[in-house]
Backbone bond lengths (Angstrom), bond angles and torsions (degrees), N, CA, C in turn:
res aa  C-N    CA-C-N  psi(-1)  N-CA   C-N-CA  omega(-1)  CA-C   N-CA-C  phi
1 X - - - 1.463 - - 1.529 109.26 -
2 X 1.203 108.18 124.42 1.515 114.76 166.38 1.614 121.79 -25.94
3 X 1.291 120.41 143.88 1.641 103.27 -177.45 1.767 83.96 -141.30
4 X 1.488 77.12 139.97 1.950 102.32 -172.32 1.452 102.69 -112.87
5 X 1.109 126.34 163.92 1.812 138.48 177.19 1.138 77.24 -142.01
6 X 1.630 110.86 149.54 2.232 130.19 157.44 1.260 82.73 -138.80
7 X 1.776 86.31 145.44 1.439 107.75 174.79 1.703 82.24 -125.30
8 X 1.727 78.74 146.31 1.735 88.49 175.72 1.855 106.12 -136.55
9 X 0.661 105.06 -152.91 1.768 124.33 -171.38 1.266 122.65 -144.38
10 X 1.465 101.94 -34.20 2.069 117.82 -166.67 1.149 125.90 -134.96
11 X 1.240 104.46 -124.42 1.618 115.18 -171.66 1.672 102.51 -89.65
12 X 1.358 106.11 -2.30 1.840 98.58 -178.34 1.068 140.72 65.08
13 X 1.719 122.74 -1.97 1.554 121.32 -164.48 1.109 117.91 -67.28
14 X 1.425 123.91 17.71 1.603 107.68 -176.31 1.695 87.39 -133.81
15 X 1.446 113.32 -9.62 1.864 116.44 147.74 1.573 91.98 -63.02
16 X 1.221 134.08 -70.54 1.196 96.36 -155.72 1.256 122.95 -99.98
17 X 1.419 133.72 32.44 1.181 142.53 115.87 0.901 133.35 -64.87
18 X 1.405 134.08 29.82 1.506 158.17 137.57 1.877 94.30 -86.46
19 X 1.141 106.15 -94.22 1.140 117.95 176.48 1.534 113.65 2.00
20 X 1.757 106.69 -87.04 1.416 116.91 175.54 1.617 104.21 -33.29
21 X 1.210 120.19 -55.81 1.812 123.43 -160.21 1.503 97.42 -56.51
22 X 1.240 98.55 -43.33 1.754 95.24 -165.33 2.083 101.14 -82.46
23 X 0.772 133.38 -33.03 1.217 128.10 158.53 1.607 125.10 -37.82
24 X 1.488 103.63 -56.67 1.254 108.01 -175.68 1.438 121.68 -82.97
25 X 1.388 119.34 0.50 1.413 145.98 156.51 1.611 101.02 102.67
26 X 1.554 121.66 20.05 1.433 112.83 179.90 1.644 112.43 -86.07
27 X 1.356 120.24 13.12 1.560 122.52 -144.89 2.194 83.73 -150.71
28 X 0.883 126.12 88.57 1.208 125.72 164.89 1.683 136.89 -49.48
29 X 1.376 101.61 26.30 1.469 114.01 -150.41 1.336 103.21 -129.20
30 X 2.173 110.78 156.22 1.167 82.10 170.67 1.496 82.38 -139.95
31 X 1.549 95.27 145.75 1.503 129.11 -158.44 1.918 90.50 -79.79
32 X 1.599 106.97 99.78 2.086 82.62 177.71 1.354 108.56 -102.77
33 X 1.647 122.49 -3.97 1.671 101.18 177.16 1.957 86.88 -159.19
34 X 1.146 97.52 161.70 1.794 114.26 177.50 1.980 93.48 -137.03
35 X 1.668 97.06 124.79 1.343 103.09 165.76 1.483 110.63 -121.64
36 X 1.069 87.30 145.99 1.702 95.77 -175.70 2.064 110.38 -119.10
37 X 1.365 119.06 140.87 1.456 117.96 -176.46 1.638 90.55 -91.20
38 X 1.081 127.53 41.30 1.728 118.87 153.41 1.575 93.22 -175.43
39 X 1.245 91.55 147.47 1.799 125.90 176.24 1.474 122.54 -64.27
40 X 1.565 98.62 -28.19 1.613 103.15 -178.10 1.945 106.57 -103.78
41 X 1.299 123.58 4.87 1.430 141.04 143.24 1.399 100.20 3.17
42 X 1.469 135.72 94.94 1.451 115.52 172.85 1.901 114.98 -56.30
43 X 1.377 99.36 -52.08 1.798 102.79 168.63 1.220 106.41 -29.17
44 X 1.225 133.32 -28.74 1.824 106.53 -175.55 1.277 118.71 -93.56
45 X 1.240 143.30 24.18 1.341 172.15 115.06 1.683 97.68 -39.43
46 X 1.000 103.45 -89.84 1.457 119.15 176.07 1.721 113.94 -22.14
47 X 0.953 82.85 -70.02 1.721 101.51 173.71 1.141 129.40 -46.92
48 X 1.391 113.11 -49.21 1.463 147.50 -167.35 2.179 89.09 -71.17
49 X 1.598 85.03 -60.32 2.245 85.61 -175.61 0.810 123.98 -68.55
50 X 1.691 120.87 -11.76 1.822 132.39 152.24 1.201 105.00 -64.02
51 X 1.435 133.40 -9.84 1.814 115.79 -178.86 1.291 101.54 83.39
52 X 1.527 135.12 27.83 1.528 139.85 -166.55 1.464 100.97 -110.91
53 X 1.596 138.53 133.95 0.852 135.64 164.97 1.363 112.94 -66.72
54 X 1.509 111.52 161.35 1.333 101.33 171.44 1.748 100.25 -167.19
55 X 1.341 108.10 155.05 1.429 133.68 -178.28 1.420 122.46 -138.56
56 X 1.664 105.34 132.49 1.210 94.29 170.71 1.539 124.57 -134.04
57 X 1.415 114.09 146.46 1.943 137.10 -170.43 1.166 79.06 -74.63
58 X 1.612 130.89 138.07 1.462 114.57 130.70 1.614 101.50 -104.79
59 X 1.530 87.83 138.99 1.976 99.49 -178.92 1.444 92.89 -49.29
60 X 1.555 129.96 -74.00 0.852 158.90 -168.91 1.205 101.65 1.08
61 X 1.497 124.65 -67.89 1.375 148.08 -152.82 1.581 91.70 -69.58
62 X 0.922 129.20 -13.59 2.108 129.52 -154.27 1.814 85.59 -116.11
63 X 0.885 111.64 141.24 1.623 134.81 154.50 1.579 115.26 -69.48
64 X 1.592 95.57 -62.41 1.653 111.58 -178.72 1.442 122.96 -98.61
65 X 0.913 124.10 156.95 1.791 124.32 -164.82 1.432 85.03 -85.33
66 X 1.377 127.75 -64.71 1.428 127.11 176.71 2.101 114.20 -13.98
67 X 1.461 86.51 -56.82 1.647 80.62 -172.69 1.427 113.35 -91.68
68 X 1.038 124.87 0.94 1.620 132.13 169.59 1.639 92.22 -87.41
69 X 1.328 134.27 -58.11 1.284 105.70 179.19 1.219 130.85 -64.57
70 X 1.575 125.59 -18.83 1.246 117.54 160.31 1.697 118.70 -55.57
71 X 0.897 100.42 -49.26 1.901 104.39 -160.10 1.438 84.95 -71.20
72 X 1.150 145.85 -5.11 1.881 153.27 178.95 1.328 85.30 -82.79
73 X 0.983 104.42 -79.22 2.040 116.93 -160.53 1.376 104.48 -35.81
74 X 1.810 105.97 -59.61 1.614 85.65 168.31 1.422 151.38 -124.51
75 X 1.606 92.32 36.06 1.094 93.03 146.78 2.009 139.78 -89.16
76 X 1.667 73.70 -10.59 2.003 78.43 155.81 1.449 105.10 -97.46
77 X 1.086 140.35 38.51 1.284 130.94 166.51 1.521 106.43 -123.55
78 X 1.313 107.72 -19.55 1.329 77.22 142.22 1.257 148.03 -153.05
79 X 1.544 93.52 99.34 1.501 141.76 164.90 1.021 102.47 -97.20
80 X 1.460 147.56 -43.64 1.148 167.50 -175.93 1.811 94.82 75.88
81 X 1.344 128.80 54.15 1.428 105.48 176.27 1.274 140.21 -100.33
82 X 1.230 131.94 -161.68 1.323 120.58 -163.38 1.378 105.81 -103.14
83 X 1.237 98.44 -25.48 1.978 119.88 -168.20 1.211 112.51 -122.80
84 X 1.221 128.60 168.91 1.581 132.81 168.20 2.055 88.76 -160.67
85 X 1.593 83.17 135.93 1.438 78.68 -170.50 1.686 86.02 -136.49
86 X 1.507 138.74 128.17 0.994 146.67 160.45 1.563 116.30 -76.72
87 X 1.425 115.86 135.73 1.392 135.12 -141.15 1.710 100.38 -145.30
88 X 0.768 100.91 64.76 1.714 102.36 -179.09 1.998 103.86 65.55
89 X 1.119 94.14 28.52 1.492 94.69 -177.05 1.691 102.95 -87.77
90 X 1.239 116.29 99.39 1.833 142.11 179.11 1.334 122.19 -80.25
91 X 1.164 98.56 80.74 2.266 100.67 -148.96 2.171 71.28 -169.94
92 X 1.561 111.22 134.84 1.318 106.66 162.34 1.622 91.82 -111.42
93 X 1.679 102.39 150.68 1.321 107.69 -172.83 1.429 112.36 -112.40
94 X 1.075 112.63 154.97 1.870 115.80 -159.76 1.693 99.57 -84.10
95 X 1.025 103.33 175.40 1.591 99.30 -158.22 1.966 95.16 -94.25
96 X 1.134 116.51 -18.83 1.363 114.89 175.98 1.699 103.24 -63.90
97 X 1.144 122.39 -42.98 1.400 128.20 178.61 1.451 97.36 -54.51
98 X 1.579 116.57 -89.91 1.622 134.01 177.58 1.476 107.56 -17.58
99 X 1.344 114.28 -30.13 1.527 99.82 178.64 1.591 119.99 -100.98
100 X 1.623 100.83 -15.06 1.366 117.92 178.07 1.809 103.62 -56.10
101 X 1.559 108.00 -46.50 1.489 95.68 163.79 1.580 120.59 -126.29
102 X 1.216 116.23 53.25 1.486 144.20 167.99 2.197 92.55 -39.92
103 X 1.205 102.53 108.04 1.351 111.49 165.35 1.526 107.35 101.27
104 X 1.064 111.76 0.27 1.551 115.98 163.45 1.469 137.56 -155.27
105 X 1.021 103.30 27.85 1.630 138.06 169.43 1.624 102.74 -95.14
106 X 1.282 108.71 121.01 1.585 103.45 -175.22 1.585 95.83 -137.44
107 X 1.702 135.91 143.80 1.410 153.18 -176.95 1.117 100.98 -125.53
108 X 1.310 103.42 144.59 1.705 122.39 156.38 1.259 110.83 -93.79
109 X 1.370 122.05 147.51 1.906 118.70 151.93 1.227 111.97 -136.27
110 X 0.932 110.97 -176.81 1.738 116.72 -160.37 1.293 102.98 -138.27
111 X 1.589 92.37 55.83 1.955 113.68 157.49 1.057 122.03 -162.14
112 X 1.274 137.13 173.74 1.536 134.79 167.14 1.311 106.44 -81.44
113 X 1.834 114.42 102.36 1.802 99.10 -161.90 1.845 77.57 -88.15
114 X 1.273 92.49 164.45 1.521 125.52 9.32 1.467 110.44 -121.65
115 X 1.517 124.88 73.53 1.061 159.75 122.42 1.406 128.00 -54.97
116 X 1.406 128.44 90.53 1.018 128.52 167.52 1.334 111.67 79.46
117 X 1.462 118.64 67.89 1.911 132.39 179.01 1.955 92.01 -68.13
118 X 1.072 101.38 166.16 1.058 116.87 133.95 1.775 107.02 86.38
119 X 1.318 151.47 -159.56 1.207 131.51 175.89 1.555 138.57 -60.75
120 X 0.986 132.38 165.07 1.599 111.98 142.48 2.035 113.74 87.26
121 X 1.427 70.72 7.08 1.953 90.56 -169.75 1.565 105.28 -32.09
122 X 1.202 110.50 -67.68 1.623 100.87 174.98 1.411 148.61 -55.32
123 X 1.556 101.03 -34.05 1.570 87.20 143.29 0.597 137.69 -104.53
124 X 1.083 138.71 13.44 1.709 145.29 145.91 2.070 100.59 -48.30
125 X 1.036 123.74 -68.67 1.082 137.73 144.15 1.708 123.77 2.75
126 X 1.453 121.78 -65.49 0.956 145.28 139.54 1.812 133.11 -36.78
127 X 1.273 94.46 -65.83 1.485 121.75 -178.82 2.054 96.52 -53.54
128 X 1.577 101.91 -55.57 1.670 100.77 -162.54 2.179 100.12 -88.59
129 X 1.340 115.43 16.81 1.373 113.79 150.84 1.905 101.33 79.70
130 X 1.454 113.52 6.31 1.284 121.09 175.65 1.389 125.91 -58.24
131 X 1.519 138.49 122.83 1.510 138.74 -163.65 1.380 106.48 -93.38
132 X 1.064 127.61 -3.75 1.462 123.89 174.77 1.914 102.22 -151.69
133 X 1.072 81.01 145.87 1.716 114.80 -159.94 1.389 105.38 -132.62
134 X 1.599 107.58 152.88 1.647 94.83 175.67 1.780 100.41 178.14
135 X 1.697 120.74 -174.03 1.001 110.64 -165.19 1.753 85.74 -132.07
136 X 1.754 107.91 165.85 1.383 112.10 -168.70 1.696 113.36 -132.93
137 X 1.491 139.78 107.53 1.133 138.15 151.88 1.465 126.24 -40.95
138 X 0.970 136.03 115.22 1.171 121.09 -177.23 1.419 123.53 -161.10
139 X 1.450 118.82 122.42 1.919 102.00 173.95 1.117 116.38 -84.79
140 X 1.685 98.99 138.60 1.706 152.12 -176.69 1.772 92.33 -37.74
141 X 1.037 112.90 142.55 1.244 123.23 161.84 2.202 114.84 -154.06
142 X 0.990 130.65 -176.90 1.457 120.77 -168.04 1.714 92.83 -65.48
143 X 1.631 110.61 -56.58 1.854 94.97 -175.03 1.360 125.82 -56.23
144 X 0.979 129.90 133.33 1.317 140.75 -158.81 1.523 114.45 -72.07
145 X 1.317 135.98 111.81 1.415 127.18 -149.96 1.819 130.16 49.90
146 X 0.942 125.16 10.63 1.189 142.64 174.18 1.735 127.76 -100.82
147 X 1.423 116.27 19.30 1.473 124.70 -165.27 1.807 89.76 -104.25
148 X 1.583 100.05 153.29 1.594 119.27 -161.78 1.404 78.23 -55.53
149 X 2.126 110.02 138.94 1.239 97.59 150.49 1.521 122.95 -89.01
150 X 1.522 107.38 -175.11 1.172 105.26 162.03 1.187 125.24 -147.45
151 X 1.569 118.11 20.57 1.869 128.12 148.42 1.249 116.21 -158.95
152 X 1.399 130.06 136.29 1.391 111.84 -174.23 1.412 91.56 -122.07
153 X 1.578 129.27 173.58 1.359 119.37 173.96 1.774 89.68 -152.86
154 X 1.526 103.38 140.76 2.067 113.75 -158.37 1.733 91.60 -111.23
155 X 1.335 90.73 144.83 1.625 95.45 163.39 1.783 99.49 -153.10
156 X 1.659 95.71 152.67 1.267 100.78 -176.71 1.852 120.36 -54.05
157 X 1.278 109.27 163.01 1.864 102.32 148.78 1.339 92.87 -106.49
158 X 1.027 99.28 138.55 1.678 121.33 167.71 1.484 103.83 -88.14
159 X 1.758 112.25 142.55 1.693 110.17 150.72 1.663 107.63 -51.11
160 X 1.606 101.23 150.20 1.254 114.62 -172.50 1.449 130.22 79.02
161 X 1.441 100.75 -18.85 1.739 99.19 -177.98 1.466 100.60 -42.58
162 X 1.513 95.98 160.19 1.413 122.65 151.82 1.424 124.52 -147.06
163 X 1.113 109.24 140.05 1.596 132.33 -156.43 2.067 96.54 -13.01
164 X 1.325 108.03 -57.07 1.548 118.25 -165.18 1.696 97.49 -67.82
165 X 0.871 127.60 -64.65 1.559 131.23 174.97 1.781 110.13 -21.85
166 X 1.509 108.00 -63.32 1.504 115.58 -161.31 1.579 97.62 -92.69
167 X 1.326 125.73 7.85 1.594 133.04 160.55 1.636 97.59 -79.99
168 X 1.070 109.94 -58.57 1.445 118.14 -170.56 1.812 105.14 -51.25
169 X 0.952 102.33 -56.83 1.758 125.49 173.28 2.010 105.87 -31.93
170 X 1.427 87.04 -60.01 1.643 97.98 -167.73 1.588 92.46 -84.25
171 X 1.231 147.15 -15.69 1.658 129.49 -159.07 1.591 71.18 -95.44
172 X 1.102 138.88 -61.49 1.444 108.74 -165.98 1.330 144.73 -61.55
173 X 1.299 94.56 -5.88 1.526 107.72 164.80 1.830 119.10 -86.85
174 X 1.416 91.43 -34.37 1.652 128.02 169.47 1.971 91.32 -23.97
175 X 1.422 95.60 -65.13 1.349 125.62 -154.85 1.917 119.81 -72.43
176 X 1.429 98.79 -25.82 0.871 113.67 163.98 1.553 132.39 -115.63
177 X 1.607 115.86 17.30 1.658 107.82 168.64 1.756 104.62 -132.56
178 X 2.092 110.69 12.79 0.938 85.17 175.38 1.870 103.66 -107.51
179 X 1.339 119.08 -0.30 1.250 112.18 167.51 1.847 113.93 -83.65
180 X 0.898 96.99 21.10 1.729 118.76 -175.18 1.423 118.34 -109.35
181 X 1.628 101.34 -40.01 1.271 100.68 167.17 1.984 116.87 -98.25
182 X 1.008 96.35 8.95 1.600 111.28 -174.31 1.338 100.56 -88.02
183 X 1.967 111.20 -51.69 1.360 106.46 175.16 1.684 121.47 -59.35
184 X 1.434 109.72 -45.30 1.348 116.79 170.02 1.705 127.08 -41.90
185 X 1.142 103.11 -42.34 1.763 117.95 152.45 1.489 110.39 -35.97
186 X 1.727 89.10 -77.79 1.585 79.39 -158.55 1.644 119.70 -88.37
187 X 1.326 119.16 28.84 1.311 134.00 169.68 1.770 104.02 -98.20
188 X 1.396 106.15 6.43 1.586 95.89 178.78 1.402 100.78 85.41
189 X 1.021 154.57 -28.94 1.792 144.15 -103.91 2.107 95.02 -115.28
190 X 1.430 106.43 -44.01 1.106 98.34 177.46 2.357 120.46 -80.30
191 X 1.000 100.39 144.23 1.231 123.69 179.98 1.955 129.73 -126.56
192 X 1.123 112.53 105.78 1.313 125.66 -163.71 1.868 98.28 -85.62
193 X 1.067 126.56 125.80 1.602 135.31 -157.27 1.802 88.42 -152.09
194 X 1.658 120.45 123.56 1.084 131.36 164.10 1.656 116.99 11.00
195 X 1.503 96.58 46.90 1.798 120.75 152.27 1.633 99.33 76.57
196 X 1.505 94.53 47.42 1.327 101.81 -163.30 2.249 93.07 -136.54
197 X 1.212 128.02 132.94 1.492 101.59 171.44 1.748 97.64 -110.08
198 X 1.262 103.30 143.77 1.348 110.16 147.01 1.176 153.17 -114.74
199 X 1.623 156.81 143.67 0.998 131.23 -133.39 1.758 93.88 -130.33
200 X 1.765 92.12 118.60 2.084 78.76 163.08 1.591 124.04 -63.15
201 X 1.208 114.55 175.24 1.593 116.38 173.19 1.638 110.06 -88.03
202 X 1.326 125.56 157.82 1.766 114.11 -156.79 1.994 74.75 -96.19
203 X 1.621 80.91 152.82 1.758 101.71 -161.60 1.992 104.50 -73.98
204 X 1.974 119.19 -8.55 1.135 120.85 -151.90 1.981 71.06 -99.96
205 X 1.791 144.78 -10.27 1.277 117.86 -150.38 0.952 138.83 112.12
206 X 1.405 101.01 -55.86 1.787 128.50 -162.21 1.706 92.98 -64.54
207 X 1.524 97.31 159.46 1.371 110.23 -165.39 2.037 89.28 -100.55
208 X 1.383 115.40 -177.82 1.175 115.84 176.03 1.620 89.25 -144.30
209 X 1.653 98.32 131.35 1.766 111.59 159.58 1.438 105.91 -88.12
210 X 1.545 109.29 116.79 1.920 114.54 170.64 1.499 118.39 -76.39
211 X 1.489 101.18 -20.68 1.781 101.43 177.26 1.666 96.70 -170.16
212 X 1.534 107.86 154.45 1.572 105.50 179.25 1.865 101.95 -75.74
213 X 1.229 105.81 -163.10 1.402 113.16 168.28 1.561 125.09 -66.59
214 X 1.723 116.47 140.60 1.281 105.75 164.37 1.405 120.46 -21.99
215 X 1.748 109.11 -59.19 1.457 105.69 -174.08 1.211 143.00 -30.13
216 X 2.010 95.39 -49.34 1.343 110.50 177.27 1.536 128.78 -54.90
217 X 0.975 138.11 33.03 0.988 145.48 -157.15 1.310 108.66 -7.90
């Protein structure tokens, strides 16, 4: 079975929407450690009551990004895993790292990239009067939010939003296309072609829904 490491930063909910998937057997994977770049990380609680090992870098302690990504690198190495999937993990990583696992390092964001890289996605979102909003799967590469995606899932802005409302909007989609694209990983199915991904068809037929309707809010 595939073995995944998440690095997070926070409260983790889309760690443990990995978690849940792989529990309930929809997620074929097995999750062997979550690192977090701070100690007070709510996810490592989380992690810890799944029976998940876990460790934590504090940036803090490093001067240079250089040597915080080393003591990162291996301390996910050893996990020995196949994947590394960033989870609200808020740390930019140097490109010697990014290439250290170039093709299996996978991020979420919380936009339709490449719309709006970088912090603050929702109101930014808000602020520029945009009707659809959304969150992005995608592997890591040195530019910062800019790696081939490989699922996005759209939801409306409603009149009236406010910043917390249309967060809420996108984490639930958050929640459901990145244990989707995690499974797709480790089923073999995705394929990276001149910064381009492609997706095989699942071998049982079955069709896959990437997001419900605008409507659904």
């Amino acid at each position: 079975m595939m073995r995944v490491v998440i690095l997070i930063s926070g409260r983790g909910s889309n760690m443990a929407s990995l978690l849940a998937a792989t529990a309930s057997g929809a997620l074929p994977v097995e999750i062997v450690g979550v690192v977090a770049n701070r100690a007070d990380a709510q996810g490592l609680a989380t992690a810890t009551a799944c029976g998940v090992s876990t460790r934590v870098v504090d940036h803090r302690l490093y001067t240079e990004r250089e040597a915080f990504d080393a003591v990162l690198a291996a301390t996910i190495d050893d996990f020995a895993p196949d994947l590394v999937v960033l989870a609200g993990f808020m740390r930019i990583l140097g490109d010697s790292f990014v290439r250290r696992y170039a093709g299996r390092l996978l991020n979420i964001h919380p936009s339709l990239l490449p719309a709006f890289p970088g912090l603050h996605t929702h109101r930014r979102a808000l602020a520029e009067g945009v009707r659809i909003h959304g969150c992005t799967v995608h592997f890591v590469t040195p530019d910062l939010d800019h790696g081939p995606v490989i699922v996005q899932a759209a939801v409306p802005v409603l009149d009236g939003d406010d910043e917390s409302a249309l967060a809420a909007r996108v984490l639930a989609r958050e929640h459901q296309i990145f244990p989707l694209a995690v499974r797709w990983f480790a089923e073999g199915r995705l394929h990276l072609n001149d910064g381009r991904v492609t997706l095989d068809a699942p071998q049982d037929g079955s069709g896959v829904l990437i997001a419900p309707p605008l409507g659904g809010g």
